[in-house]
N, C-alpha and C positions, 0 to 999 in steps of 0.2 A: 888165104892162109895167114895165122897169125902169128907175128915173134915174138920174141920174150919180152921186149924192150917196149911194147906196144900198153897203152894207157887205155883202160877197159872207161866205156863208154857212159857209166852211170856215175864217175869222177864227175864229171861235165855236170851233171844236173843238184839244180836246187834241194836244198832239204825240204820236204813238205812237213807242215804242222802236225804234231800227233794227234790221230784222232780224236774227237771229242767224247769224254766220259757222260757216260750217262747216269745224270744224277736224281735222284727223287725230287720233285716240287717240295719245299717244307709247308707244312701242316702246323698251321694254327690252332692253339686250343680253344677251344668252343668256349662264348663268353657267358662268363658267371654273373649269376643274379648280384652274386657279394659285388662284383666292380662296375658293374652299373650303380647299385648304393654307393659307392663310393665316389662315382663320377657325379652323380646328379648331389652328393653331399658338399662336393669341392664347388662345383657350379653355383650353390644355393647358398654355401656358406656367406657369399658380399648378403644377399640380399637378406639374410637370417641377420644378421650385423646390422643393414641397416635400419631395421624395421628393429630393433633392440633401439638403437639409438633416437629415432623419433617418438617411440615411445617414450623414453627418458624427458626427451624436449617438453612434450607433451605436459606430463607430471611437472616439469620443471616452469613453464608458464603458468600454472598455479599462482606463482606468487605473484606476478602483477600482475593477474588477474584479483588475487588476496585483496593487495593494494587498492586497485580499481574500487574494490567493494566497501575500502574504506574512506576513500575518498568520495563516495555517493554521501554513505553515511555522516560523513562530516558536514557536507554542503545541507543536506537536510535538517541537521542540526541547526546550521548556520539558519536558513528560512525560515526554523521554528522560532529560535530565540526573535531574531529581526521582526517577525509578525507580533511576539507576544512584547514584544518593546512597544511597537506602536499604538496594540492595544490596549498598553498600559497609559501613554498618552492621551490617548483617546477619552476611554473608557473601555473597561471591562465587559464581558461578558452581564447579561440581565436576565433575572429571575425575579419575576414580581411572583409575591408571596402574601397576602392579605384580603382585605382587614381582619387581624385574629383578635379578638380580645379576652385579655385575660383578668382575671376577677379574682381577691386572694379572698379564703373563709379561715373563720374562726375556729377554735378548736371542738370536736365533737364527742370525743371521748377523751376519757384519762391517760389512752395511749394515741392518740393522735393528736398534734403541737399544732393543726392549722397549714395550709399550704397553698396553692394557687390553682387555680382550673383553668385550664384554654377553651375557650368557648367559640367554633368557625362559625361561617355564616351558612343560615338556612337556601340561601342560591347566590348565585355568581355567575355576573355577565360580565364579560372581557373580551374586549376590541382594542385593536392595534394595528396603525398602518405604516409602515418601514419604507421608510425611504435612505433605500442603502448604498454608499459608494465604496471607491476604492482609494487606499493611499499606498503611494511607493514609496520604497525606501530602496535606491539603486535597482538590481534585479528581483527584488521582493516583492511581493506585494498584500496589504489585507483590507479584507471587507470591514467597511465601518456603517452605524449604520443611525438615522434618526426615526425616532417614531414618536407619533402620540397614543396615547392610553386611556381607555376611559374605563372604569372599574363601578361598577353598580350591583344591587341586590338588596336583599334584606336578613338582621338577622334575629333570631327567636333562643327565647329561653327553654323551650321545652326539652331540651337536650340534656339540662342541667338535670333532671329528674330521673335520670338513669343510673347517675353517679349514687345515689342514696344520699349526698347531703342536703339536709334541710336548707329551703329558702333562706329561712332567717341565719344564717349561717355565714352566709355570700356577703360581703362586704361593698357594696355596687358601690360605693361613692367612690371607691378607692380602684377603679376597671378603668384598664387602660387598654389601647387601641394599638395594635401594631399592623405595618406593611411595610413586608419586608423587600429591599429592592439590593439587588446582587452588587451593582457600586452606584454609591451614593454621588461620588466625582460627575457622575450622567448625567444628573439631575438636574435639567436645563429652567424649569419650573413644574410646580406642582401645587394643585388650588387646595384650597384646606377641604375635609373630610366633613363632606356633610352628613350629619348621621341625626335620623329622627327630626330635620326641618332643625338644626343646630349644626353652625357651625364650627370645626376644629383643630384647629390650628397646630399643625405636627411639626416637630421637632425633629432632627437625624440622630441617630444613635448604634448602637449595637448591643443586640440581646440575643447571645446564641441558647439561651433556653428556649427560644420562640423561632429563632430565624439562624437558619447556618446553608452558606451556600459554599459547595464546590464546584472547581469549574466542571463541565460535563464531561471533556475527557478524560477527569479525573475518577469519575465516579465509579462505585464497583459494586457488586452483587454477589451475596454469598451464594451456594448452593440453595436454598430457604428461599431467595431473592430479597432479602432482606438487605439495604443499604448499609454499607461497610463505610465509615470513614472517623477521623479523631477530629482534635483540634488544629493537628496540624496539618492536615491537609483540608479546610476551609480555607475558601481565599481571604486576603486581608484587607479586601473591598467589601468584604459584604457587610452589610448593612441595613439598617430598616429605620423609617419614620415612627414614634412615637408619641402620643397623648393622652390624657387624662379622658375622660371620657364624660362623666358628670352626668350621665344623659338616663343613662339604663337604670333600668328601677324594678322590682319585683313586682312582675306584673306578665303577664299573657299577651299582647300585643308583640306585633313585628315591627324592626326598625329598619329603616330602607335609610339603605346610603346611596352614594356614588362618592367617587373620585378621579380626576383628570390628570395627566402627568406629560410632560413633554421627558422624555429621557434619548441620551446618547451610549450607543452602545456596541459592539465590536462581537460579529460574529451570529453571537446567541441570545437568542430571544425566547422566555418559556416563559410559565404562567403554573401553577399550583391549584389542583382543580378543588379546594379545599369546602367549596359548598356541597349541600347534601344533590343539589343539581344544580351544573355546568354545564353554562355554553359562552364556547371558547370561539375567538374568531382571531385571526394574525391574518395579516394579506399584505402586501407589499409588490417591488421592482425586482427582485433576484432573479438570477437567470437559470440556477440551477439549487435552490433548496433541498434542505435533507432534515428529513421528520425523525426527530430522536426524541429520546422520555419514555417513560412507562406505558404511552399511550401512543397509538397511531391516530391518524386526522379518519374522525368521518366522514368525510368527505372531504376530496383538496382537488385544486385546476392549479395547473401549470403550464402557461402558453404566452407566446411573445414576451417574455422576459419577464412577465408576472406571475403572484400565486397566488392563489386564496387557501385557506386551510381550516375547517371547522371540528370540531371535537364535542360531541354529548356526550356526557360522562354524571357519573350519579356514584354519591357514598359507598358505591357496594362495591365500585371496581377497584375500592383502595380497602388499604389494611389497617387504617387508624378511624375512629370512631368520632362525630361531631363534635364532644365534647370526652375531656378525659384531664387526667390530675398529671403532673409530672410534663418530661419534654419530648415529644413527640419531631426535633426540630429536623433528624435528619429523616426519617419517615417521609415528612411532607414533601421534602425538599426532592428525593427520591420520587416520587408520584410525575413531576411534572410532566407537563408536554411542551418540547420544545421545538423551535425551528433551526436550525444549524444553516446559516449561508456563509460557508467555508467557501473561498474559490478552489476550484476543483484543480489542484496542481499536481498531477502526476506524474509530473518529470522524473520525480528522482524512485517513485516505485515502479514506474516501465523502467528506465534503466537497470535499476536492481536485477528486475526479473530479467531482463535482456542479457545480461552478465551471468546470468547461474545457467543460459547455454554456451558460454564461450568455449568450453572444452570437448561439446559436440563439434563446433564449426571446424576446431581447429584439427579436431581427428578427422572429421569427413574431408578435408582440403588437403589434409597431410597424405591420405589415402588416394585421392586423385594426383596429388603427382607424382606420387609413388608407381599407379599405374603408366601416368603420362611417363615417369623413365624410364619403366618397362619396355612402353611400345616403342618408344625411341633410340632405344639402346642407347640413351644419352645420360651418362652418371651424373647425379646432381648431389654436389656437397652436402655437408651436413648442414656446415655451418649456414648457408641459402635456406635452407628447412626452417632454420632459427629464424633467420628474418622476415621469412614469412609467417609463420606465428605471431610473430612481435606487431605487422601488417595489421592481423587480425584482434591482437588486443587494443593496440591504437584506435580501434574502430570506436572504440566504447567511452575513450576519455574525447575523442569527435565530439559523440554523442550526446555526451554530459554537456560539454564546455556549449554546444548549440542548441540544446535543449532551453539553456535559462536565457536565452534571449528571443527565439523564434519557437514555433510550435513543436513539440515532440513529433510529428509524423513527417513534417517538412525537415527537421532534423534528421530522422531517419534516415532518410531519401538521401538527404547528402552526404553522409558521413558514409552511407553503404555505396554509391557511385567513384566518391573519391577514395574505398577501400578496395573497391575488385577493380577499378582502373589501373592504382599502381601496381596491385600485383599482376594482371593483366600484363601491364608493361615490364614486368620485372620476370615473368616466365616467358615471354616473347625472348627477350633477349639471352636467359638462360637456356632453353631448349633449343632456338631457332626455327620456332613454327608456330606463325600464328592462328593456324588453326588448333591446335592444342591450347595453347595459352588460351583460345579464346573460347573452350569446350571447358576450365578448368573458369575461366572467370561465371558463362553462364550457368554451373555450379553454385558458385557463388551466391550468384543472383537470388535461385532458387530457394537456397536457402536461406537468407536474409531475408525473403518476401514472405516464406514460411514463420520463419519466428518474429516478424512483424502482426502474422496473423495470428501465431500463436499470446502476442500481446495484448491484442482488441478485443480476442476473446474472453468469459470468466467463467462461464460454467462448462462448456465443453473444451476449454483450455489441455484438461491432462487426457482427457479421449485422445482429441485431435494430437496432439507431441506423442503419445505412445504409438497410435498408427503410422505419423508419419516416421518416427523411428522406424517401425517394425518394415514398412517399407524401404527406407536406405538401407537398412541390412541386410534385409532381401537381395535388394540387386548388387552392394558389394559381395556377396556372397556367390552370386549368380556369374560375375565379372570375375571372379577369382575360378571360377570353375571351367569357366571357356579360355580364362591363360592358362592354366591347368595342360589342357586339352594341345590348344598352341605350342607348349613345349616340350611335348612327348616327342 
């Protein structure tokens, strides 16, 4: 029984916690295509930035690459003038051109004053054996070269019978003999001109009615092919023997000459096939001759550092006539056939062309380590992008400065081992993986060895570069589509 005063039981006990509300789980909204684009655009945006900026780099090595291309161009200059110094030392360039003789006539009408006729010879035999070296001048170098000459044939009046003027016309006492020779400075000895069992005694002159010599890389060819040149571009060596002649007489008989020549001469050696038939013969030491002139050899050997080189040729393969009025000097001159023993210096034109792929290398290498920070997760500066570029133009002035003293392909070799080794070294320590670094150098490799080949070649040159592009951007393309894939 309970009293009033009595303390009810549940005083005594704890408060218990209010039961727990029971609340919904909250509900996500279902994700939208829009913020996926927008998360994969925030993700994308570095790498949209930095593939802007290498680009940029890119475009921007242009210019010392520009540079590069102008400092080839100078050094070649530099070569040419230096060769054509020595040559001028030496002697010049050689074109024998003779015996022409020209014969002045009387006048034969009321409107014609009298004038002169060139009269060639009825055949022409010419032999020449070159004995050729070399001289330096520091890293230059040019072929110089000696040779003797022996010039024989015979020549005939019947030619003159075409022209329409009478015999009695021709002034024979007054005919004179010319052989024209490209510089006279060469003319080490030369026996007198025996012509008809008489001999004659020649003099040095210059007569560009008869004789005008340009050098041969001077020479040019209209559309017609008709020889283009002035007075001013005739060298200021050429020159030709001249004499009275006393000998020729109106008469039907053939006059047989010969002449012998020691001459000194720098490069070119040609001949004027000016008889109604020619046979030409040049043979010498060169190592690598090159047949230039209007004609090619009929037959030529080239082996063990020798050559022989022959030419038959006859009046008809040319465009001026045995005998004719007026100057037929650059005509002639344009006919010959010449031998060219240039040394074969191609330094500075593989370089050239090795330069006009510099901004493949540099995109195909910018592109590989753009992947390599990809798979590395490893951000690589811009400014590092730079340097590596700058690696790769460096490669070329290597290339130049070791090309003029040791061989272009042993050049190569070094300048492309000391250029993927430092970058090599220089993405080792940037990334921290030598196996990357060393997947990005034999890239490298790759392509240096390719555009090495693409060097050696000449005819299949632009096949070979277009396939093997069409191939790298195959597999960049192919490489972009499996990280593609990797970052979904």
């Amino acid at each position: 029984m309970s009293t009033d005063n009595e303390t009810p039981v549940h005083d005594f006990l704890p408060e218990l916690p209010p039961p727990p509300v029971n609340v919904p789980p909250e509900v996500k909204p279902p994700f939208m295509a829009s913020d996926r684009k927008s998360d994969e655009g925030k993700r994308n945006q570095p790498l949209g930035m930095k593939i802007l900026f290498i680009a940029l780099i890119s475009l921007g090595l242009l210019i010392p690459d520009l540079f590069m291309m102008s400092l080839i161009s100078d050094r070649e200059h530099a070569q040419n003038t230096t060769v054509a110094e020595i040559s001028s030392s030496w002697s010049g360039e050689q074109l024998i051109s003779g015996p022409i003789i020209t014969i002045p006539y009387d006048s034969i009408s009321p409107d014609d004053t009298g004038g002169k006729v060139r009269l060639l010879p009825e055949s022409l035999n010419f032999d020449a054996d070159v004995k050729s070296q070399a001289l330096h001048r520091g890293i230059y170098e040019s072929v110089v070269y000696n040779t003797d000459i022996r010039l024989s044939g015979d020549i005939s009046l019947s030619p003159l019978e075409s022209l329409g003027i009478p015999m009695s016309a021709y002034r024979f006492k007054d005919a004179t003999v010319t052989v024209g020779i490209g510089d006279l400075k060469g003319v080490e000895d030369i026996s007198a001109l025996e012509l008809a069992g008489h001999k004659i005694e020649m003099e040095g002159g210059r007569n560009l009615q008869v004789y005008s010599f340009s050098n041969i890389d001077e020479m040019e060819w209209n559309d017609d092919y008709v020889y283009v040149t002035d007075n001013s571009a005739v060298s200021q060596g050429s020159g030709c023997m001249e004499a009275q002649t006393g000998v020729i007489k109106n008469d039907s008989v053939k006059y047989p000459y010969s002449l012998t020549m020691k001459l000194r001469g720098s490069r070119v050696l040609g001949v004027t096939p000016i008889g109604r038939h020619n046979d030409i013969v040049i043979s010498g030491d060169c190592k690598s001759p090159s047949f230039k002139g209007m004609f090619l050899p009929s037959d030529r050997e080239v082996a063990d550092g020798d050559f022989k080189a022959t030419w038959t040729l006859n009046s008809i393969n040319r465009d001026y006539p045995q005998a004719f009025v007026g100057n037929r000097a650059s005509s002639i001159t344009a006919s010959a056939a010449v031998v060219d023993m240039l040394v074969p210096v191609d330094r500075y034109q593989k370089t050239d062309r090795a330069i006009k792929y510099a901004i493949i290398v540099v995109l195909l290498t910018f592109i590989a380590v753009l992947f390599a920070e990809i798979m590395m997760h490893h951000p690589i500066h811009i400014f590092q992008y730079l340097l590596v570029g700058l690696a790769l133009i460096l490669f070329y002035s290597l290339l130049l400065s070791l090309a003029e003293h040791i061989s272009f392909g042993l050049s190569y070799l070094i300048a492309s081992v000391m250029t993927i080794g430092m970058i090599y070294l220089y993405m080792k320590g940037v990334l921290g993986s030598g196996k990357v670094a060393l997947a990005i150098g034999v890239l490298l490799l790759i392509i240096y060895v390719f555009i090495y080949i693409l060097l050696c070649l000449e005819t299949f040159a632009l096949l070979t570069g277009s396939i093997g592009l069409f191939i790298a951007l195959a597999a960049i393309m192919y490489a972009t589509l499996k990280l593609r894939i990797e970052n979904r």
